[in-house]
VEXVEX-799482 format. One record per residue (C-alpha): residue number from 1; x, y, z. Coordinates in steps of 0.05 Angstrom, whole numbers, always signed. Each point is the difference from the previous one (the first is absolute). Last residue first. Layout:
REC resi      u      v      w
REC  NUM      X      Y      Z
...
//
This chain:
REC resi      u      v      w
REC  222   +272   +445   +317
REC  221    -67     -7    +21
REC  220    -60     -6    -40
REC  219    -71    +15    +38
REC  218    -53    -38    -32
REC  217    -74    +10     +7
REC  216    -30    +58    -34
REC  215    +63    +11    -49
REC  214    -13    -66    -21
REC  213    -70    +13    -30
REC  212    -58    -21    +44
REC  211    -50    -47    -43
REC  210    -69    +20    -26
REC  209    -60    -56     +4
REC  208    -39    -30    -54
REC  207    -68    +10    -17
REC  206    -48    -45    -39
REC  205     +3    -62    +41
REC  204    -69    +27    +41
REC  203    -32    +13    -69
REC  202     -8    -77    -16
REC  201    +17    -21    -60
REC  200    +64    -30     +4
REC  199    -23    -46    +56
REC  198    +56    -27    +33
REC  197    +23    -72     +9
REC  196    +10    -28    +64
REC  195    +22    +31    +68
REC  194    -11    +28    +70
REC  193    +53     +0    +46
REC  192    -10    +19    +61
REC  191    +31    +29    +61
REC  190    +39     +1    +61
REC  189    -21    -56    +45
REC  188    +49     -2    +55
REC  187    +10    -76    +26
REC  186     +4    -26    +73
REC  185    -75     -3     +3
REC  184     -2    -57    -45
REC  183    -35     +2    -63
REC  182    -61    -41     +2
REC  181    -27    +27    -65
REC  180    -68    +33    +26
REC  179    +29    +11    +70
REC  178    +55    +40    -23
REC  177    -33    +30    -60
REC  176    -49    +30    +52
REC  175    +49    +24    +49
REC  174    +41    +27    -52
REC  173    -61    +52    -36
REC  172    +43    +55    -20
REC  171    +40    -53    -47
REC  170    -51     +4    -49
REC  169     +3    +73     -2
REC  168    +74     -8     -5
REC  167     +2    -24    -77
REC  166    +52    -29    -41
REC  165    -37    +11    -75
REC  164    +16    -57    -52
REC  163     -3    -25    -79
REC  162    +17    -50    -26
REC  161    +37     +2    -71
REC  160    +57    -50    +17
REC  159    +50    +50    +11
REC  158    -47    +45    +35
REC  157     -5    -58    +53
REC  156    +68     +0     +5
REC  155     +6    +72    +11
REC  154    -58     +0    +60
REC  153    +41    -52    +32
REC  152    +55    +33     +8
REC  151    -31    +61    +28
REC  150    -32    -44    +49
REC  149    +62    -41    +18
REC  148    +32    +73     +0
REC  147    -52    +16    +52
REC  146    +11    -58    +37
REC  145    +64    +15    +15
REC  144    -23    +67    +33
REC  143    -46    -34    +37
REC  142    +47    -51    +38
REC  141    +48    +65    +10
REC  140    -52    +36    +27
REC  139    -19    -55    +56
REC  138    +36    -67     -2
REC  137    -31    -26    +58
REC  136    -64    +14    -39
REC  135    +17    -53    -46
REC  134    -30    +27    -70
REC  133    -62     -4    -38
REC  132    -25     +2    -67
REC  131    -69    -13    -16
REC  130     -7    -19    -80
REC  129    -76     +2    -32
REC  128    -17    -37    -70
REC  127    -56    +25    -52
REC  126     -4    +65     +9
REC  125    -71    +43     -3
REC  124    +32    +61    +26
REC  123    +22    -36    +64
REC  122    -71     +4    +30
REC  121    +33    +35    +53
REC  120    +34    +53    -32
REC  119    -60     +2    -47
REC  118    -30    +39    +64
REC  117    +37    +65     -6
REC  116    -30     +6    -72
REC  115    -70     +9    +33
REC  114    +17    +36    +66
REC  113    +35    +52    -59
REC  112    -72     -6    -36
REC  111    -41    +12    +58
REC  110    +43    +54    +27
REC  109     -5    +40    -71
REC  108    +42    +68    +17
REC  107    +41     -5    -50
REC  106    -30    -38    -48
REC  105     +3    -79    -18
REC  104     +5    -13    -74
REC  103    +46    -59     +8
REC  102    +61    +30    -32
REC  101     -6    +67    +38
REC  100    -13    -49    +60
REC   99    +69    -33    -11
REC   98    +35    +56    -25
REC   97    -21    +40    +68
REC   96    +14    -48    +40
REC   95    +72     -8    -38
REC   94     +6    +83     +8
REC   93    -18     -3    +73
REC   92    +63    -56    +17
REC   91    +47    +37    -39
REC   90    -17    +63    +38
REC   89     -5    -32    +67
REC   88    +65    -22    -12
REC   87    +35    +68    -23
REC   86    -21    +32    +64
REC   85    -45    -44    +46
REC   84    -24    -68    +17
REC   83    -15    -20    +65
REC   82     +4    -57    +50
REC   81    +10    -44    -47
REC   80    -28    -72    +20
REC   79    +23    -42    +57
REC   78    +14    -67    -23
REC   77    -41    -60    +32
REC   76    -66    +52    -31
REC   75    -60     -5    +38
REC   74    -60    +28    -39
REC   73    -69    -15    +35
REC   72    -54    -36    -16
REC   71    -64     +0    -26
REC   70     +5    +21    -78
REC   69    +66    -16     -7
REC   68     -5    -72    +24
REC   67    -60     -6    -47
REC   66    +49    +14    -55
REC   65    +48    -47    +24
REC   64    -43    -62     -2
REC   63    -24    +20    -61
REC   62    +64     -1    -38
REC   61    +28    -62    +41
REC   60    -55    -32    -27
REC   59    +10    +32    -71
REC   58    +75    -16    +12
REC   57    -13    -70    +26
REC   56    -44    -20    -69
REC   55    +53     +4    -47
REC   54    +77    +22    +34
REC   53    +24    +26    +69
REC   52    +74     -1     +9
REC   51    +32     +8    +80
REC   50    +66    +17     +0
REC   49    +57     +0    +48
REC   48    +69    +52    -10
REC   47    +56     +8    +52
REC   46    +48    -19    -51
REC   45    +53     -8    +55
REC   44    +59    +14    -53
REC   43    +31    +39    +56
REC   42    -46    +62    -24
REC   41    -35    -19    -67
REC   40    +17     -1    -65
REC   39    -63    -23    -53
REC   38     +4    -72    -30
REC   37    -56    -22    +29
REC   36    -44    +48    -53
REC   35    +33    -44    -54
REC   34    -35    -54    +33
REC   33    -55    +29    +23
REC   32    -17    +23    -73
REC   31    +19    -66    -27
REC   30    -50    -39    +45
REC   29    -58    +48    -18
REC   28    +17    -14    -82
REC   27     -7    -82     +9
REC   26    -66    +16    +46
REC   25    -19    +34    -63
REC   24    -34    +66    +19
REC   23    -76     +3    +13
REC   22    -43    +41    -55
REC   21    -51    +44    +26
REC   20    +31    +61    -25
REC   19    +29    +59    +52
REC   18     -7    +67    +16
REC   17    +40    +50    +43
REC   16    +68    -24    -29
REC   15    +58    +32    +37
REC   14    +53     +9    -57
REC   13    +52    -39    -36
REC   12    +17    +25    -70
REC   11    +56    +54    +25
REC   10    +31    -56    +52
REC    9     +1    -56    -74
REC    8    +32    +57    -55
REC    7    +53    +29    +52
REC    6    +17    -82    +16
REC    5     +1    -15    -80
REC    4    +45    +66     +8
REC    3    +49    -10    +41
REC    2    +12    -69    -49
REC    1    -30    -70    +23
//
């Protein structure tokens, strides 16, 4: 792979925000956690556990997490920001902002924010669900491995055409996705991974995001 095949595959991949029907190949699944396993991590501890729903277990799990939502109470294992602000809060506004632009939701439209808020946790229609968690002895250095499992595995899924959105929303609700998938207490949930194969059509994938430029985030010295 040249600089950039790799330039070509990270500019292609994006958070999907609607999906097809259409389950992945078991055969393709496999590869994408494979090549995903390949990711560095600190002390070569690859901290990483996951948890695949495919067919009928993701619409159960689906529902099952929806009604969570509705009645209960968010209880993240990993303590949210606790604010955004300066050039973060402005990146983070104008992708809201694409998203509902995209959507046809208004400013000012509640209902239809609430609305689009909620396809977080019908996982955009997807096909197959991914938790990821971590030891929590580990603590930030567990997660932070995990998130270049997660980036990882993002890339090899847009190698094989499938596509993805890691999502925290999901992981908002821990205590439920705890007891629901019988994952140990002794584990950080950190988020989601939502994948399959993206619906082209649908307005929600019409937008893409805006990167930093280098002189935004790199200081060269020497």
């Amino acid at each position: 792979m040249t600089p950039s095949d790799l330039d070509r595959l990270l500019s292609a991949r994006h958070s999907c925000r609607a999906f097809r029907p259409d389950p992945v190949p078991k055969a393709d699944i496999e590869q994408i956690l494979s090549s995903a396993s390949r990711a560095p991590s600190w002390c070569n501890a690859q901290p990483w556990d996951i948890v695949i729903t495919s067919g009928e277990e993701t619409d159960t799990f689906r529902t099952a997490l929806q009604n969570e939502v509705s009645t209960g109470t968010p209880k993240p294992d990993l303590p949210f920001p606790t604010a955004y602000s300066g050039v973060y809060q402005s990146r983070r506004r104008d992708c809201g902002w694409a998203l509902y632009e995209a959507v046809g939701v208004e400013r000012g439209d509640r209902a239809g924010s609430a609305k689009q808020m909620m396809e977080n946790f019908a996982l955009f229609g997807a096909p197959h669900c991914a938790i990821i968690s971590s030891p929590a002895d580990l603590g930030p250095y567990g997660a932070m491995d995990c998130g270049g499992f997660v980036m990882a595995f993002t890339l090899a899924a847009q190698a094989l055409g499938v596509a993805t959105i890691p999502q925290a929303a999901v992981a908002s609700y821990g205590a439920f996705l705890h007891r629901y998938f019988d994952i140990p207490d002794d584990r950080l949930i950190l988020c989601a991974i939502s994948f399959g194969y993206s619906d082209t059509e649908h307005p929600a994938n019409g937008f893409r995001t805006e990167r930093a430029g280098l002189d935004e985030i790199v200081s060269w010295v020497g």
